[in-house]
C-alpha positions as a LaTeX table, in Angstrom:
\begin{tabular}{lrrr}
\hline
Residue & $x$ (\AA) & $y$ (\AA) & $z$ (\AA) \\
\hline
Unk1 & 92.63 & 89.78 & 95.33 \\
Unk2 & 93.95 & 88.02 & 98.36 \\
Unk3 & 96.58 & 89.37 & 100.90 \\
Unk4 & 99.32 & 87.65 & 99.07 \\
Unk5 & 98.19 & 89.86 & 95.61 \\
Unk6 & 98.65 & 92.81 & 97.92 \\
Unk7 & 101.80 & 92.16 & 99.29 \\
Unk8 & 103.31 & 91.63 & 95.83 \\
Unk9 & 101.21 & 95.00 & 94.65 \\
Unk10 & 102.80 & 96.75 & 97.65 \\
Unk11 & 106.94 & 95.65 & 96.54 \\
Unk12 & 106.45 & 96.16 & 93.25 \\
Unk13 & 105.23 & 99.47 & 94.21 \\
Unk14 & 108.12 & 100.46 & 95.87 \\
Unk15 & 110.58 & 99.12 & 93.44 \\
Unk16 & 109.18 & 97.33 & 90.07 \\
Unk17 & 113.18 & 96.32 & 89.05 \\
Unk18 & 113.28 & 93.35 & 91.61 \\
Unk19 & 114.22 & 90.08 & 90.19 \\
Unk20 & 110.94 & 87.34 & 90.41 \\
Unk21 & 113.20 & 85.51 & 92.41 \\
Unk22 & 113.79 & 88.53 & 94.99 \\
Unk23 & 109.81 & 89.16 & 94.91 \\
Unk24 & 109.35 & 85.44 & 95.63 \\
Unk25 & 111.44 & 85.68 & 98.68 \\
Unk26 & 109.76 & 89.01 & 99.96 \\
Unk27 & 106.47 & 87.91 & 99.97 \\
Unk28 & 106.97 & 84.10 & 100.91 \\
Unk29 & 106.19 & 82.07 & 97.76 \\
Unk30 & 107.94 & 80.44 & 95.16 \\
Unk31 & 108.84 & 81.97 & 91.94 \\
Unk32 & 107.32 & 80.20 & 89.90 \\
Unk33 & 103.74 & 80.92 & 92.06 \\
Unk34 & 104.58 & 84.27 & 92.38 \\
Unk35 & 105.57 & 85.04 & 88.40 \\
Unk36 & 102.05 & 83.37 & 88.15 \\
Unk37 & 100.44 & 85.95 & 90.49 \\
Unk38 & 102.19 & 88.94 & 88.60 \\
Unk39 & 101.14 & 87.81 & 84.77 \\
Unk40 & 97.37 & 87.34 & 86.35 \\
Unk41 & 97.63 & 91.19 & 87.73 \\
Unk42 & 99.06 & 92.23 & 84.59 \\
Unk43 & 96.64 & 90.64 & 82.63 \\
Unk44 & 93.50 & 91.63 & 85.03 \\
Unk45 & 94.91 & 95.20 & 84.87 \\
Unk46 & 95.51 & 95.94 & 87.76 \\
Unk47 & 99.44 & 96.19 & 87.48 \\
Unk48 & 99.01 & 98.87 & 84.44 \\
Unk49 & 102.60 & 99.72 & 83.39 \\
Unk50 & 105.90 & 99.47 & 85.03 \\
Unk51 & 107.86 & 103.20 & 84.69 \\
Unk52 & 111.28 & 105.28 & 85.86 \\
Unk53 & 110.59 & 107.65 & 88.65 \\
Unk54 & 112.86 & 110.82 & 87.18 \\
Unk55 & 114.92 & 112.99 & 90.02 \\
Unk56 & 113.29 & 116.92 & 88.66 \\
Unk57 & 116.48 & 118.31 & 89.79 \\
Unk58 & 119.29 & 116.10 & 88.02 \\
Unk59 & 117.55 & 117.46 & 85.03 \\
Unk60 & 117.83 & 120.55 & 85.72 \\
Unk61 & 115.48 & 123.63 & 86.91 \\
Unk62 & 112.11 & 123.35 & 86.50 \\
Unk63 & 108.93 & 124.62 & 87.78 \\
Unk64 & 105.92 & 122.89 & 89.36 \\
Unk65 & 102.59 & 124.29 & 88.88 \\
Unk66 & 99.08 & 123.78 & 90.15 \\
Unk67 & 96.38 & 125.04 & 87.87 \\
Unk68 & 92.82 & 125.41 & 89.23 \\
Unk69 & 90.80 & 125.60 & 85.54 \\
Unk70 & 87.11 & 126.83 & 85.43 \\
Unk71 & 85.32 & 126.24 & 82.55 \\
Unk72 & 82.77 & 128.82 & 80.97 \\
Unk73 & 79.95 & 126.38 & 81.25 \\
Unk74 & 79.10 & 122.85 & 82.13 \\
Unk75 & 79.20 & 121.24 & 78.68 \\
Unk76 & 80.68 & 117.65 & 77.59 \\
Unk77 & 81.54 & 118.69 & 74.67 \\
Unk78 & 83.75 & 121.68 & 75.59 \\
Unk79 & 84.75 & 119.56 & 78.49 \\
Unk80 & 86.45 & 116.33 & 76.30 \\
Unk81 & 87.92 & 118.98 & 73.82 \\
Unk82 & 89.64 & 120.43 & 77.10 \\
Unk83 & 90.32 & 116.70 & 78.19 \\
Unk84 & 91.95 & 116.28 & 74.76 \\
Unk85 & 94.28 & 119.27 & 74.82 \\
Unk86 & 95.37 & 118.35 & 78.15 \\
Unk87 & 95.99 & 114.28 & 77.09 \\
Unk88 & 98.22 & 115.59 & 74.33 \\
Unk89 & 100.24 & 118.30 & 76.12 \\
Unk90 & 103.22 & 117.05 & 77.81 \\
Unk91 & 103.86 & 119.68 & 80.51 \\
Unk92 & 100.65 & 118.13 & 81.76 \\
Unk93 & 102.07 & 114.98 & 84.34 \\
Unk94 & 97.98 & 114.74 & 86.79 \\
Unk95 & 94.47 & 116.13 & 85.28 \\
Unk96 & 91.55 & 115.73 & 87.76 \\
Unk97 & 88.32 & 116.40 & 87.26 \\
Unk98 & 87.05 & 117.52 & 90.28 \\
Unk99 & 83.50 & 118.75 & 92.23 \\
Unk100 & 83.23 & 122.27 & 94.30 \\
Unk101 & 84.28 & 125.71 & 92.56 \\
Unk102 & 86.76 & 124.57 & 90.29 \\
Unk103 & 86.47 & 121.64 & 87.26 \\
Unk104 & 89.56 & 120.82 & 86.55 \\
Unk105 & 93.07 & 120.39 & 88.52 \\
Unk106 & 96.42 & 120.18 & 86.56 \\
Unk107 & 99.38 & 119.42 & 87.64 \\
Unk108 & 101.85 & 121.11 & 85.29 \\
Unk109 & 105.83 & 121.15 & 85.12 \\
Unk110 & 107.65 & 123.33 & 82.69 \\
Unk111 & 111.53 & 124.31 & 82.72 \\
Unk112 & 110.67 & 127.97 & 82.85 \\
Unk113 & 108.18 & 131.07 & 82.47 \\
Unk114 & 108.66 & 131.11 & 79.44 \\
Unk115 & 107.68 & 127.57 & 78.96 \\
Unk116 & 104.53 & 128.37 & 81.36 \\
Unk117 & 103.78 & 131.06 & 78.36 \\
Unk118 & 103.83 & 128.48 & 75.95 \\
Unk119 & 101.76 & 125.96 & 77.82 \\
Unk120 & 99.04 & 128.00 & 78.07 \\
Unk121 & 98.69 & 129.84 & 74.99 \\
Unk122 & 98.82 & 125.84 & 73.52 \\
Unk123 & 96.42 & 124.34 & 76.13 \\
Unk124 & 94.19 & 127.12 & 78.03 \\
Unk125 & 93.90 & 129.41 & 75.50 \\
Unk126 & 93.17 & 127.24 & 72.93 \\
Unk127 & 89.66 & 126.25 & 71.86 \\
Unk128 & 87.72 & 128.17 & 74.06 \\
Unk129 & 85.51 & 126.88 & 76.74 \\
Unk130 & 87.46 & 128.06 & 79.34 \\
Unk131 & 86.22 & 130.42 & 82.05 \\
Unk132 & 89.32 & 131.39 & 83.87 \\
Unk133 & 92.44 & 129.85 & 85.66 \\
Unk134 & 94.18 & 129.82 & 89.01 \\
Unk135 & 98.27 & 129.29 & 88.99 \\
Unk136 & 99.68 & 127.77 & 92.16 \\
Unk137 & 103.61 & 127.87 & 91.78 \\
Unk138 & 105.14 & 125.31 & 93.89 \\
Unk139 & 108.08 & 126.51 & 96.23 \\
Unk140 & 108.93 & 123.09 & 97.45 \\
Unk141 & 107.87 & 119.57 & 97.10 \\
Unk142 & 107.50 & 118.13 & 100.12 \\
Unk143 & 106.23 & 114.84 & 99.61 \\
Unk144 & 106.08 & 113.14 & 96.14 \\
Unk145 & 104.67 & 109.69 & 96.30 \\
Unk146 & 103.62 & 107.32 & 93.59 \\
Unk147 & 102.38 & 104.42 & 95.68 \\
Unk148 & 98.83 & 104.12 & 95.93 \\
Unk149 & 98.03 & 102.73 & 100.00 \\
Unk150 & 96.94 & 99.18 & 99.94 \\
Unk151 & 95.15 & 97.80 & 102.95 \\
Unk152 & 93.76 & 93.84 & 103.58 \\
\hline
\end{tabular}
């Protein structure tokens, strides 16, 4: 990946609707070179999907949770049925595995305690393996970024 690459990587970043042709002009080639450049990221993977960045409060209320997870042991098993749960609930937007007293971090949004309830009756409480969890309830997001920093 040359600087050019990264340049594109860094617009579409910030707003994947733009035209090829406005692209082109932002990072100094011609369409035709730059549409080139995008199908080769695409292709090597590196541009995995293009998405809709939602606005959490023209939906309505919601709540944003952190959730510190420690398992009961370290296993693989117990940890991919965990991973598993986790891939198929939808409250679930970030899941890190992580190193130091804690094994996993979620990210979780639900509209509601209730919904909190639900989530982890469906997901924590399910299957076992888990030690115990920590719930950080976020007052106020601060800084919500989806761009990943690009340097060269």
């Amino acid at each position: 990946m040359d600087r050019l690459d990264l340049r594109i990587l860094d617009q579409l970043q910030r707003d994947a609707s733009l035209t090829n042709q406005a692209l082109a002009e932002r990072v100094g080639l011609s369409p035709s070179a730059c549409l080139k450049r995008v199908r080769r990221l695409k292709a090597r993977g590196v541009i995995q999907r293009e998405v809709a960045i939602l606005a959490p409060e023209a939906l309505g209320t919601s709540l944003h949770m952190v959730v510190e997870v420690i398992m009961a042991r370290d296993d693989r098993a117990l940890y991919r049925d965990f991973v598993r749960r986790v891939e198929a609930a939808p409250e679930v937007t970030q899941c890190y595995q992580v190193t130091g007293e804690v094994d996993f971090v979620l990210i979780v949004s639900v509209p509601d305690m209730r919904g909190y309830d639900r989530f982890c009756e469906s997901v924590l409480y399910a299957g076992g393996g888990m030690h115990k969890f920590r719930t950080l309830i976020s007052r106020k997001r601060n800084k919500f970024e989806t761009r990943l920093p690009l340097s060269g």
